[in-house]
NUGU-383788 format. One line per 10 residues: number of its first residue (from 1); their letters; for each residue x, y, z of N, C-alpha, C, CB. Coordinates in Angstrom, 3 decimals, m for minus. Glycine has a CB too. Layout:
BEGIN
NUM	a	X Y Z X Y Z X Y Z X Y Z ~ ...
This chain:
BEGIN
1	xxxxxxxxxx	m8.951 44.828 m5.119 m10.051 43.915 m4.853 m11.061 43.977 m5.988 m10.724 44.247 m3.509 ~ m11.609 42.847 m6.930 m12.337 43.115 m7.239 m13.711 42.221 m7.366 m11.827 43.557 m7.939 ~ m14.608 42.847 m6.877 m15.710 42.147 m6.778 m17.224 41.989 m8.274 m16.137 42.884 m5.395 ~ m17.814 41.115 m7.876 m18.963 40.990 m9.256 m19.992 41.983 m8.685 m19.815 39.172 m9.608 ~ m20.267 42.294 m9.863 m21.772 42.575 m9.888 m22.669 41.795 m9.844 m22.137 43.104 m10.756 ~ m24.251 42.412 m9.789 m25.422 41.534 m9.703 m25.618 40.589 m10.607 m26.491 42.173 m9.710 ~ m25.238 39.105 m9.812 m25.732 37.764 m10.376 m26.906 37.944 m11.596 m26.391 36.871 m9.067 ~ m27.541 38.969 m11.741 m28.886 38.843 m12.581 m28.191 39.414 m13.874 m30.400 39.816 m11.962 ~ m26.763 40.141 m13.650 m26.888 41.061 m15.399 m26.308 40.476 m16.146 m26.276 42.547 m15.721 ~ m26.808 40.851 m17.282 m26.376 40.073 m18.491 m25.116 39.315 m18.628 m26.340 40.896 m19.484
11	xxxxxxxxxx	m24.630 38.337 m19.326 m23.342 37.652 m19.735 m23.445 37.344 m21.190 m23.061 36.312 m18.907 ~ m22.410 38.269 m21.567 m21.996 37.812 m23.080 m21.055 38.459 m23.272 m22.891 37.985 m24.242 ~ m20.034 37.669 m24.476 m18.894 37.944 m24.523 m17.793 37.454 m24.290 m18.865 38.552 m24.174 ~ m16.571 37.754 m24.021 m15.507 36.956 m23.228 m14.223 37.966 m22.951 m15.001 35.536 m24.150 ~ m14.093 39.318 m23.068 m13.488 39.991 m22.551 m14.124 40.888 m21.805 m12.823 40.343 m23.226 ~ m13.554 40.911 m20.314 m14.107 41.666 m19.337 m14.176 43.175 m19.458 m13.473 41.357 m18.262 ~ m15.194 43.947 m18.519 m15.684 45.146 m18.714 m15.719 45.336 m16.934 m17.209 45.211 m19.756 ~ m14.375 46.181 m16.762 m14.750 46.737 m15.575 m14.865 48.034 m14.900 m14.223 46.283 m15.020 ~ m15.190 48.319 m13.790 m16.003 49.659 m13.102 m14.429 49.850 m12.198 m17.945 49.258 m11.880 ~ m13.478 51.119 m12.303 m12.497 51.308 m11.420 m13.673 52.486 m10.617 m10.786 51.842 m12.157
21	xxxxxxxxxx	m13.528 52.258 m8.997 m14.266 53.127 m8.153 m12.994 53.592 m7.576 m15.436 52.496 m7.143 ~ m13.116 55.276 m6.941 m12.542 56.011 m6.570 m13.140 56.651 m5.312 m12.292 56.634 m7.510 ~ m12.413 56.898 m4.334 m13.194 57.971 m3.155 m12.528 59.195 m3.632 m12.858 57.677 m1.252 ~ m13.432 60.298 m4.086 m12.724 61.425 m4.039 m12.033 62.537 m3.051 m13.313 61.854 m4.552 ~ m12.338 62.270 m2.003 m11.229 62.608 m0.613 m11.260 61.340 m0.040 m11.723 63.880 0.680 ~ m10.122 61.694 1.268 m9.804 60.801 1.859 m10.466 60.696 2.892 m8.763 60.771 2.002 ~ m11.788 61.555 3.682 m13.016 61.456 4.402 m13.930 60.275 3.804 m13.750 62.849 4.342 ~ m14.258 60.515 2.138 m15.024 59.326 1.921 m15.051 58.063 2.286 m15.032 59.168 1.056 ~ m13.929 57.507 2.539 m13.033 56.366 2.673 m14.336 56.107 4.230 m10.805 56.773 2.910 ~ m14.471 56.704 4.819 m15.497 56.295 6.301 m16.630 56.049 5.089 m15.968 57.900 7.921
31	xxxxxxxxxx	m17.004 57.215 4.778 m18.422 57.466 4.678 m19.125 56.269 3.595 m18.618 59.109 4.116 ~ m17.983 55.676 2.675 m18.066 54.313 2.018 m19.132 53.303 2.625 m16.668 53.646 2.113 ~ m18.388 53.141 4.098 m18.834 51.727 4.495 m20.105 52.112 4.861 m18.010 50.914 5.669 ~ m21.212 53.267 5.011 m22.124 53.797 5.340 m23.370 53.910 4.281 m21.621 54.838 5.774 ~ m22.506 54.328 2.920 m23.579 54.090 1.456 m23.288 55.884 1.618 m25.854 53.132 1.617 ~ m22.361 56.516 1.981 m22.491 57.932 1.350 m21.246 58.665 0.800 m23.052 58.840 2.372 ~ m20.108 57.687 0.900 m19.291 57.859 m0.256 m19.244 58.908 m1.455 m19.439 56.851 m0.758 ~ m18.830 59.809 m2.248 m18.775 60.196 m2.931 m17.831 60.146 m3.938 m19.007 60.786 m2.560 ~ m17.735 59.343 m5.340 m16.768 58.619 m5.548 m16.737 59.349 m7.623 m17.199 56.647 m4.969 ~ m15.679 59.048 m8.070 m14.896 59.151 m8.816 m14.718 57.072 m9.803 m13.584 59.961 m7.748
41	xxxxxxxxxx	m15.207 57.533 m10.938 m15.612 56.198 m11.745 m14.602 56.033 m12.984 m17.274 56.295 m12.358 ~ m13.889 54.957 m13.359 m13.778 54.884 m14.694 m13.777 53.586 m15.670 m12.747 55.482 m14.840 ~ m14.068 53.309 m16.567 m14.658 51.846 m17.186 m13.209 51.540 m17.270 m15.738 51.732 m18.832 ~ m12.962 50.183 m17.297 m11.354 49.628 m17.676 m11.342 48.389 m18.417 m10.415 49.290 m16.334 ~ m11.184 48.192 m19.889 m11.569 47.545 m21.014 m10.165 47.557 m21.759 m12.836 48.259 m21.778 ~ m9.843 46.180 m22.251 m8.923 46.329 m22.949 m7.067 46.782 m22.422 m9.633 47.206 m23.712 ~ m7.358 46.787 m21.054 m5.984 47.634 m20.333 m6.196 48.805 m20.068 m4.726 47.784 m21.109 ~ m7.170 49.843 m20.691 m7.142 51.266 m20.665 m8.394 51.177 m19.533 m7.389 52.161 m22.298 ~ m8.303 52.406 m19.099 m9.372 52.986 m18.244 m9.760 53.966 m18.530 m9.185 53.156 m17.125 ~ m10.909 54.346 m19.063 m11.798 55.491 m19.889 m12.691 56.308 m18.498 m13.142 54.549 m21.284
51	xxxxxxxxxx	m12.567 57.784 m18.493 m13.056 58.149 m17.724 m13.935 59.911 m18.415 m11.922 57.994 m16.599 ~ m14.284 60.354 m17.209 m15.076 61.773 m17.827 m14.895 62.803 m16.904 m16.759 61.660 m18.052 ~ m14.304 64.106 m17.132 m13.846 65.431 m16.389 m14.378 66.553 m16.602 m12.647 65.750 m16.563 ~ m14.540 67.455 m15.345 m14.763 69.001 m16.369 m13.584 69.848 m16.680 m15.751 70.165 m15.611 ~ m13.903 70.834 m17.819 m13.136 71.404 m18.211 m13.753 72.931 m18.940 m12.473 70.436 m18.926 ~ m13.470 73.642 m19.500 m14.337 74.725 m19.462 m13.790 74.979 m20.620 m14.390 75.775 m18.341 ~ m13.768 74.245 m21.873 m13.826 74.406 m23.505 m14.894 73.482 m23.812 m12.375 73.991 m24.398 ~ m15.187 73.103 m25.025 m15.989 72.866 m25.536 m15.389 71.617 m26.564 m16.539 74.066 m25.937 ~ m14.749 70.932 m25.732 m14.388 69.943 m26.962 m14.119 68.866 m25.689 m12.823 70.424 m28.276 ~ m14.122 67.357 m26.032 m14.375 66.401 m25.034 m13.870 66.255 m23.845 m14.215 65.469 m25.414
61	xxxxxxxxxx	m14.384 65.848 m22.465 m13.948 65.491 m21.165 m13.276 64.191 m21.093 m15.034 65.501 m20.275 ~ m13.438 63.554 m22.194 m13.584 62.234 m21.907 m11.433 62.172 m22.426 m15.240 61.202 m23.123 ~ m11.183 60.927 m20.903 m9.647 60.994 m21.120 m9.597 59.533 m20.689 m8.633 62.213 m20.166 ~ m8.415 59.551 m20.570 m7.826 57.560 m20.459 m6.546 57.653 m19.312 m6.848 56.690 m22.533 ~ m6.460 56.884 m18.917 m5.734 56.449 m17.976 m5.062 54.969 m17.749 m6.437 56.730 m17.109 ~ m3.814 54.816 m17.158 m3.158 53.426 m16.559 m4.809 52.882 m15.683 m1.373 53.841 m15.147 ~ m4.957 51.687 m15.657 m6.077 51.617 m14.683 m5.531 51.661 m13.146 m6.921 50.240 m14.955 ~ m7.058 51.863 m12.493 m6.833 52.069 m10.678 m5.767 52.949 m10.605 m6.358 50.592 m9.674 ~ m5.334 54.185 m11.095 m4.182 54.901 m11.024 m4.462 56.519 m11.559 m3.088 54.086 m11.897 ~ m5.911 56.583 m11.756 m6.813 58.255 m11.858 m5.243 58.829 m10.860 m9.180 58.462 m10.625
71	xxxxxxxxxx	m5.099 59.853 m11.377 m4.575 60.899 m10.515 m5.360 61.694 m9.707 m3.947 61.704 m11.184 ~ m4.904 61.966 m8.678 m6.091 63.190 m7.705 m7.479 62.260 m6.943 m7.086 64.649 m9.199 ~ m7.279 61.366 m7.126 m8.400 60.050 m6.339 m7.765 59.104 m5.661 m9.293 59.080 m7.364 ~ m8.646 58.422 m4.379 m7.858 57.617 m3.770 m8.742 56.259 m4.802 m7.898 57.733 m1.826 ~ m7.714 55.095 m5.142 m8.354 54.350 m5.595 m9.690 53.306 m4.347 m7.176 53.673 m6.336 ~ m10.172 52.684 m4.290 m11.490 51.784 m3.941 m11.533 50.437 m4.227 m12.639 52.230 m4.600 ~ m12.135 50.235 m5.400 m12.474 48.949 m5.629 m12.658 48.748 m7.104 m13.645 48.594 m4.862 ~ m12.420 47.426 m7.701 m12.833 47.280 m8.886 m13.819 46.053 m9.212 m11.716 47.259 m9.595 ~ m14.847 46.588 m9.966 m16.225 45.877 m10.017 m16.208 45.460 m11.061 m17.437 46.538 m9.824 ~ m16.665 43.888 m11.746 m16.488 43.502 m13.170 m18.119 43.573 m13.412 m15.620 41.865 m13.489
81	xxxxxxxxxx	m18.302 44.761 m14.428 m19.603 44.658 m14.766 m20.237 43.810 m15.534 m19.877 45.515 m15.148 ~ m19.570 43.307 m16.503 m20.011 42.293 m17.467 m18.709 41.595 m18.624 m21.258 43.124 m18.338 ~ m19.062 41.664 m19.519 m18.086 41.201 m21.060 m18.599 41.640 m21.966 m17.893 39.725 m21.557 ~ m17.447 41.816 m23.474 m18.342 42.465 m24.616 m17.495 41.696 m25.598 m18.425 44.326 m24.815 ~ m17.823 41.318 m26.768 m17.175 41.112 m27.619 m16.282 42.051 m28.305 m17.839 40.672 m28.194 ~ m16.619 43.212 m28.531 m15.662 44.487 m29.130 m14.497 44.418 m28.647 m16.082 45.925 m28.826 ~ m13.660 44.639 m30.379 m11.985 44.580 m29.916 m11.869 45.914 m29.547 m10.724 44.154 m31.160 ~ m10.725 46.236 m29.687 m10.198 47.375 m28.766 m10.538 48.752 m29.870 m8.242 47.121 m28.295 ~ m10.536 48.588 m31.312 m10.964 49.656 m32.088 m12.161 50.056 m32.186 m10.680 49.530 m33.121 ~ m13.176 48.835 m31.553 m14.355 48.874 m31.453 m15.029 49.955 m30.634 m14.615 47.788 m31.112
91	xxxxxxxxxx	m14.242 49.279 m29.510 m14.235 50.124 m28.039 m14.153 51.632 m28.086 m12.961 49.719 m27.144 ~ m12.859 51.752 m29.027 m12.528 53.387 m29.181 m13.900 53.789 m30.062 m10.795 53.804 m30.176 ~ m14.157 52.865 m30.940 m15.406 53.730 m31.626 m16.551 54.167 m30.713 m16.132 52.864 m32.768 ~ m16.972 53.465 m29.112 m17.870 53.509 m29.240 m17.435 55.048 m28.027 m18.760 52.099 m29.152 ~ m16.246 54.816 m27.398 m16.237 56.176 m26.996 m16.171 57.425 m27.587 m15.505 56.254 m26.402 ~ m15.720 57.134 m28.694 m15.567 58.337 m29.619 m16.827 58.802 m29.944 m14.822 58.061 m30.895 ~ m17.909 58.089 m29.874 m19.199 58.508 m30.105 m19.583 59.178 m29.232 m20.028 57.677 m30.299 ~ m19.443 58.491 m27.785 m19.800 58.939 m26.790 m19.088 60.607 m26.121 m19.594 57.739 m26.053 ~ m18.352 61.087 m27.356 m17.400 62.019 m26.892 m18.003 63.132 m27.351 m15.984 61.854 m27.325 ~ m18.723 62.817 m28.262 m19.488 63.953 m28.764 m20.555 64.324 m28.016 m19.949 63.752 m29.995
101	xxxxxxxxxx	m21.228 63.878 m27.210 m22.203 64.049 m25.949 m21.306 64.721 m24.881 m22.854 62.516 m25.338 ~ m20.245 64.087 m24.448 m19.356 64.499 m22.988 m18.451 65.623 m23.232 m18.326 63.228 m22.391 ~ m18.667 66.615 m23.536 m17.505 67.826 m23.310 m17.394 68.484 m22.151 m17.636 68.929 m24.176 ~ m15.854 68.419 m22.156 m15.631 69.168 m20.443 m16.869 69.785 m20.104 m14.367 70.540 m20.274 ~ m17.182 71.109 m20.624 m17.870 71.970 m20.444 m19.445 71.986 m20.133 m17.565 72.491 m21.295 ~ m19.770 70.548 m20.435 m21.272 70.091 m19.827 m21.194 69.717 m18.802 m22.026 69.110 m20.384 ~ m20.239 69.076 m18.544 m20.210 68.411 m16.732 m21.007 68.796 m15.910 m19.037 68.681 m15.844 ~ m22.183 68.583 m15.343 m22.929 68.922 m14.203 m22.962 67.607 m13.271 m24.392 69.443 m14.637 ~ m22.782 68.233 m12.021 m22.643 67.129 m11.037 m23.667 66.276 m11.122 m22.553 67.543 m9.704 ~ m25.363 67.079 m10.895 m26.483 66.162 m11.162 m26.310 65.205 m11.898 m27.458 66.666 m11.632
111	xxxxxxxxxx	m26.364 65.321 m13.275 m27.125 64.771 m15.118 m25.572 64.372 m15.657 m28.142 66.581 m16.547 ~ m25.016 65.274 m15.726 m23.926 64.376 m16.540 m22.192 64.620 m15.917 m24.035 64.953 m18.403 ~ m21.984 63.564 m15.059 m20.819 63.557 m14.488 m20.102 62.047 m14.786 m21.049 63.928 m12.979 ~ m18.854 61.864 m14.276 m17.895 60.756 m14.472 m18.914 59.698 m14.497 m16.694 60.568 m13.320 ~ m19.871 59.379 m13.497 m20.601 57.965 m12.768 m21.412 57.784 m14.341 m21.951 58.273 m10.911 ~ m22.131 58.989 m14.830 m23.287 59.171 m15.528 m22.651 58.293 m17.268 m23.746 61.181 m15.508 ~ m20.974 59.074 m17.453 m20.338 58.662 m18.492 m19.964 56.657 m18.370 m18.936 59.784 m18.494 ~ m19.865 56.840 m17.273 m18.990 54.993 m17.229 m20.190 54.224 m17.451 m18.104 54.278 m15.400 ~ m21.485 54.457 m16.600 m22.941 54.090 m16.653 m23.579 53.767 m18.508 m23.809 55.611 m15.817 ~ m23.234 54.778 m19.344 m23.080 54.913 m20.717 m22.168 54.046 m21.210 m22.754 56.144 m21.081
121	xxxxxxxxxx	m20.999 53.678 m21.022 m20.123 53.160 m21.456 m20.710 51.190 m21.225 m18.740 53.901 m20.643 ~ m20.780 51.465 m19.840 m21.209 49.929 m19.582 m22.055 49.432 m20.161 m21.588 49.596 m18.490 ~ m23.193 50.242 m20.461 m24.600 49.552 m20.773 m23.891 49.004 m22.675 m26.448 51.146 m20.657 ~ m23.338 50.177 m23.269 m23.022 49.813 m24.301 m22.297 48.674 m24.889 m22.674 50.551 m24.512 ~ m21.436 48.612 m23.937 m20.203 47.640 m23.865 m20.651 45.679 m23.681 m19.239 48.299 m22.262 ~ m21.744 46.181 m22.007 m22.103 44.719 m21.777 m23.639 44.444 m21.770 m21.506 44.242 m20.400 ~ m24.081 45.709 m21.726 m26.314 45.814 m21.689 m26.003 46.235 m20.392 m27.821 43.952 m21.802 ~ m25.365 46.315 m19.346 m24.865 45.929 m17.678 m25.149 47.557 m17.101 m22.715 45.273 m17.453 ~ m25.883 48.231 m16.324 m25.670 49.493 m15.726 m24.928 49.228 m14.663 m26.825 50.226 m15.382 ~ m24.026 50.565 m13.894 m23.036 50.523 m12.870 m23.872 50.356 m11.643 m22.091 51.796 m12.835
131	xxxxxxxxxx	m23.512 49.632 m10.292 m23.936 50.059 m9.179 m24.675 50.940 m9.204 m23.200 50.309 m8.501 ~ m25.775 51.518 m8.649 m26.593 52.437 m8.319 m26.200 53.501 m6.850 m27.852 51.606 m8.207 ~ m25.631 52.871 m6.252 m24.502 53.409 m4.930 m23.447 54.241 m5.316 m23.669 52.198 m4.188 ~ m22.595 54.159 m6.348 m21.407 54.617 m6.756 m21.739 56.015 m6.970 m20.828 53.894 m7.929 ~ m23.164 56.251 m7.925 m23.731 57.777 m8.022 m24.689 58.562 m7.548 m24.000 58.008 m8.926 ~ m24.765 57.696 m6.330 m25.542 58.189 m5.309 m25.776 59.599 m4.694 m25.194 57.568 m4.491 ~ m24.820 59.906 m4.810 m24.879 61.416 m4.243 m24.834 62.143 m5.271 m23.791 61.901 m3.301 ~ m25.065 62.077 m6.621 m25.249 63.033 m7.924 m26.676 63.560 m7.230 m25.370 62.132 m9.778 ~ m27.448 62.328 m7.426 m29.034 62.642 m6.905 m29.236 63.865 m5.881 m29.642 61.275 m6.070 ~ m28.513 64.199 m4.668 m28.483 65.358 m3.700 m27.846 66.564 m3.741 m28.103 65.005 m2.720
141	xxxxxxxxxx	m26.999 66.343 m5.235 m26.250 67.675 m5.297 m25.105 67.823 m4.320 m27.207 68.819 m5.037 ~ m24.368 66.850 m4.064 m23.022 66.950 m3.249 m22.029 67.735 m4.072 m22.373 65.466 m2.900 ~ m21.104 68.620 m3.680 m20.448 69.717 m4.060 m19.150 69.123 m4.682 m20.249 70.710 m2.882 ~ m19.091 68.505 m5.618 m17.669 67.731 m5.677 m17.495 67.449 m7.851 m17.926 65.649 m4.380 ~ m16.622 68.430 m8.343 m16.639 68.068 m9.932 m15.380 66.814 m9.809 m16.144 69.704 m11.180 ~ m15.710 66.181 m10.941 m14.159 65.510 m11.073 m13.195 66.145 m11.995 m14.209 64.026 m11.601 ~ m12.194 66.973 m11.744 m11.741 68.058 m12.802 m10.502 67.026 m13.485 m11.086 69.814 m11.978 ~ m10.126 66.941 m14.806 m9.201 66.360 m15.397 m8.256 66.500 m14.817 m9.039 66.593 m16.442 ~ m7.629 65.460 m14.420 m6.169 65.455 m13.118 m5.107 65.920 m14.188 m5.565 63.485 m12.198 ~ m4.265 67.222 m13.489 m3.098 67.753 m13.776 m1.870 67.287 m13.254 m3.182 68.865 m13.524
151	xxxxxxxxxx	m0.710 66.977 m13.993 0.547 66.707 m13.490 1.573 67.095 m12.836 0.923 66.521 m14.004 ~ 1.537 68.761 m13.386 2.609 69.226 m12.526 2.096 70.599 m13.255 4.382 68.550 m12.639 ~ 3.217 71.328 m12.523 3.344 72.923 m12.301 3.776 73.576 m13.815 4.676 73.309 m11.002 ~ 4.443 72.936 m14.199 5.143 73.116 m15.330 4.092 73.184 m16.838 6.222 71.875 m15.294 ~ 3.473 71.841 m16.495 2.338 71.707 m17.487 1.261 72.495 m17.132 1.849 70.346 m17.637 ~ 0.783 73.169 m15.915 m0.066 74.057 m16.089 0.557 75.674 m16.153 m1.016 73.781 m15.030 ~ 1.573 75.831 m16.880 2.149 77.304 m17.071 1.798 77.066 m18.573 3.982 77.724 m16.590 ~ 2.446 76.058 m19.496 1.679 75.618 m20.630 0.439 76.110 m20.950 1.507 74.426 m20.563 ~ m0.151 75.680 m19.694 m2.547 75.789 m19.910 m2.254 77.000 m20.150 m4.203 75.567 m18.193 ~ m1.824 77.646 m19.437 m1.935 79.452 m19.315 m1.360 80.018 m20.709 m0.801 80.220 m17.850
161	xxxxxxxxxx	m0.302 79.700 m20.500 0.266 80.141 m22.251 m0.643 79.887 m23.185 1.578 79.292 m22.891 ~ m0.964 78.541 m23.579 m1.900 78.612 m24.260 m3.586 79.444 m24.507 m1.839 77.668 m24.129 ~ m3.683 79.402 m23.240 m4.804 80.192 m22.727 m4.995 81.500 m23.769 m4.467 80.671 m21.104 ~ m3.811 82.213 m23.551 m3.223 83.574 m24.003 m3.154 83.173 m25.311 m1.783 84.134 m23.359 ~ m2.326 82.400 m26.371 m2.655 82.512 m27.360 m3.923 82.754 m28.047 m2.252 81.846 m27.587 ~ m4.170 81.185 m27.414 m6.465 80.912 m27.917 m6.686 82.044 m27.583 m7.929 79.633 m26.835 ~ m6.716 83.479 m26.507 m7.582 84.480 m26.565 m7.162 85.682 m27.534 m7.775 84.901 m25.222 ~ m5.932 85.354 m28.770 m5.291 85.865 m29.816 m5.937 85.653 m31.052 m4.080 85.416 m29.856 ~ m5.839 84.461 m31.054 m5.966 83.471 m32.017 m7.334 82.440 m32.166 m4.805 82.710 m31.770 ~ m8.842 83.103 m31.692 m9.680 82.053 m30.750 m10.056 81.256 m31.862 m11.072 82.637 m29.772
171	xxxxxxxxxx	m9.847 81.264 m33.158 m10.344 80.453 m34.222 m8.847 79.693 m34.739 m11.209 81.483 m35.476 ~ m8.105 79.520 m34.176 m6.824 79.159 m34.720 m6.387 77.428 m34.040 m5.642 80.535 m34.197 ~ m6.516 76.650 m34.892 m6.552 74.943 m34.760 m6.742 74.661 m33.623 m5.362 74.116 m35.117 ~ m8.846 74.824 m33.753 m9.465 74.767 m33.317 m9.938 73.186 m33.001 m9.951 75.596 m33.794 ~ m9.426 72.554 m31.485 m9.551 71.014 m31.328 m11.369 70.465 m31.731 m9.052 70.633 m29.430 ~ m11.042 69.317 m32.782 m11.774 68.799 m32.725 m13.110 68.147 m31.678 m11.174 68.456 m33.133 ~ m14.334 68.373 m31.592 m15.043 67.750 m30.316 m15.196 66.720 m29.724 m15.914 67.823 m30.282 ~ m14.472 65.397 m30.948 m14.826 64.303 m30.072 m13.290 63.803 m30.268 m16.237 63.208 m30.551 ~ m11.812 64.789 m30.244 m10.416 64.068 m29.566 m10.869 64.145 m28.344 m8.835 64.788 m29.713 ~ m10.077 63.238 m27.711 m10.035 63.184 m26.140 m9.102 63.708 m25.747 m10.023 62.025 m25.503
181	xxxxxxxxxx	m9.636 64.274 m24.315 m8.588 65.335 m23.858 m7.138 64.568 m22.896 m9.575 66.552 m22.755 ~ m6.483 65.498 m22.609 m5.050 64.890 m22.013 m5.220 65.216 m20.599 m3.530 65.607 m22.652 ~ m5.199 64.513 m19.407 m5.532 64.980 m18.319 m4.142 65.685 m18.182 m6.062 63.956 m17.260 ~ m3.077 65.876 m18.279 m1.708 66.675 m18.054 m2.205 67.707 m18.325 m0.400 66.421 m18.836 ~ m3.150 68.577 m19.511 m3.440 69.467 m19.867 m4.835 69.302 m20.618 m2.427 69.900 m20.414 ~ m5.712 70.252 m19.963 m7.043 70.507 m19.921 m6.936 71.069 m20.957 m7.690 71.149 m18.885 ~ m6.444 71.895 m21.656 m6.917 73.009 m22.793 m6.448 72.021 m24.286 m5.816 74.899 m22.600 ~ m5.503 71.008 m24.065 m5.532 70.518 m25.173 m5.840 69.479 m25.687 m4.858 70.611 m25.455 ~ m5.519 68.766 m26.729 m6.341 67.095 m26.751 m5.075 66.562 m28.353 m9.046 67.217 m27.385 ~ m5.022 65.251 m27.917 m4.520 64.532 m28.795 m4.810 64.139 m30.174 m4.454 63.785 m28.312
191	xxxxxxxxxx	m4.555 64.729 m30.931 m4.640 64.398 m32.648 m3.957 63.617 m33.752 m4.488 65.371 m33.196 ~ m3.375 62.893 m32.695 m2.849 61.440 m33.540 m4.068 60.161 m32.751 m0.595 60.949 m33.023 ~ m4.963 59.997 m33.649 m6.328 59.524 m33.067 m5.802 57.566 m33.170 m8.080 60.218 m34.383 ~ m4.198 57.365 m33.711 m4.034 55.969 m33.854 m2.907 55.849 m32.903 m3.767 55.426 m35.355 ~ m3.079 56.440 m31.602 m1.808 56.392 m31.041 m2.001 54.634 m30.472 m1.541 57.798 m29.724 ~ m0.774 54.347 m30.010 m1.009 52.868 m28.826 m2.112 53.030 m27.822 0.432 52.565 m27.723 ~ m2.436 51.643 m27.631 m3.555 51.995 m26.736 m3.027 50.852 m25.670 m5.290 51.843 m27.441 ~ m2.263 50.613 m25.412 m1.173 50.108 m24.303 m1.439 50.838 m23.180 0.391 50.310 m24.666 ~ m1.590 50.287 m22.049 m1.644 51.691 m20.787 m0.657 51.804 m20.308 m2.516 51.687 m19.519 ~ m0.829 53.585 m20.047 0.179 54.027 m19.136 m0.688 55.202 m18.597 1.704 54.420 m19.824
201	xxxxx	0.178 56.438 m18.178 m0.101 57.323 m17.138 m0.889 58.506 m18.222 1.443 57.841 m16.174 ~ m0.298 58.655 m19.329 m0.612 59.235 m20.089 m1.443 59.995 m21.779 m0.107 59.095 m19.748 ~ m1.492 58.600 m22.395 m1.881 58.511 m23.564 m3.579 58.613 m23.640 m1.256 57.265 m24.076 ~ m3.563 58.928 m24.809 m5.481 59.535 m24.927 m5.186 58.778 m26.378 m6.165 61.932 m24.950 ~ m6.484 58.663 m26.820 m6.729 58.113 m28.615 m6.673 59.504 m29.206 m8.542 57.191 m29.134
């Protein structure tokens, strides 16, 4: 489903800029129709869906996704916040900027969480801020991180291995701060920064 935003925000442009909303359990799903929802955000521009996680290194949260298809969230709704002229390299530039602000490791539910990153993204993209509802419960301190969705069992024996090296090796090709990370695996991040930007389940810039 996807619905507009407020008749009043800006229009310019001609490729759309939209808000993928998430309930992060499957309780929210009531508490939605009420305004207390606690939800899971990601911008979806270009085919990709750009989102923000914690993680506990020091190099970016910020990951990509197939849209409406976050792992570990029930999907919601999708909201068209506005339009931007920026092509798709544009786009990556402006997250890549924005990547240097968002590292796993800042994530605070209050000040800077998923809602706080897409909110950033939008204004940039269309002038347009997100719903004010969607991050509603940042404001009260509701107990809920959005942690970079993992794939399987296999890929987190990987995290661990690696883990063990980095505490060998802690200066040894040392990820850049503003690659984006791989939600399959939290500890590492993608360094072919010209990959396709085609969506699927997996790919990061």
């Amino acid at each position: 489903m996807i619905c507009w935003s407020n008749s009043s925000y800006k229009v310019s442009g001609s490729i759309p800029v939209y808000l993928n909303v998430y309930d992060v359990t499957p309780v929210h799903g009531y508490a939605y129709w009420i305004g207390l929802g606690a939800h899971h955000s990601g911008v979806e521009v270009h085919g990709v869906e750009y989102a923000f996680g914690a993680h506990e290194n020091p190099t970016t949260g910020i990951f990509r996704v197939e849209p409406r298809k976050c792992k570990g969230f029930t999907f919601r709704r999708t909201i068209l916040i506005g339009w931007t002229e920026l092509g798709e390299e544009e786009v990556r530039k402006v997250v890549e900027e924005l990547a240097k602000e968002y590292k796993g490791n800042s994530y605070h539910l209050v000040t800077k969480n998923c809602n706080h990153f897409c909110n950033d993204v939008c204004i940039q993209l269309t002038g347009n801020p997100i719903p004010s509802w969607v991050n509603r419960l940042s404001k009260i301190g509701f107990l809920c991180n959005c942690i970079i969705p993992k794939v399987n069992d296999d890929k987190n024996e990987k995290v661990k291995e690696a883990k063990k090296i980095k505490s060998i090796f802690p200066n040894k090709n040392a990820p850049s701060s503003t690659e984006f990370a791989s939600p399959s695996d939290a500890t590492s991040t993608i360094t072919n920064s010209r990959r396709s930007s085609s969506a699927s389940t997996s790919p990061f810039l």
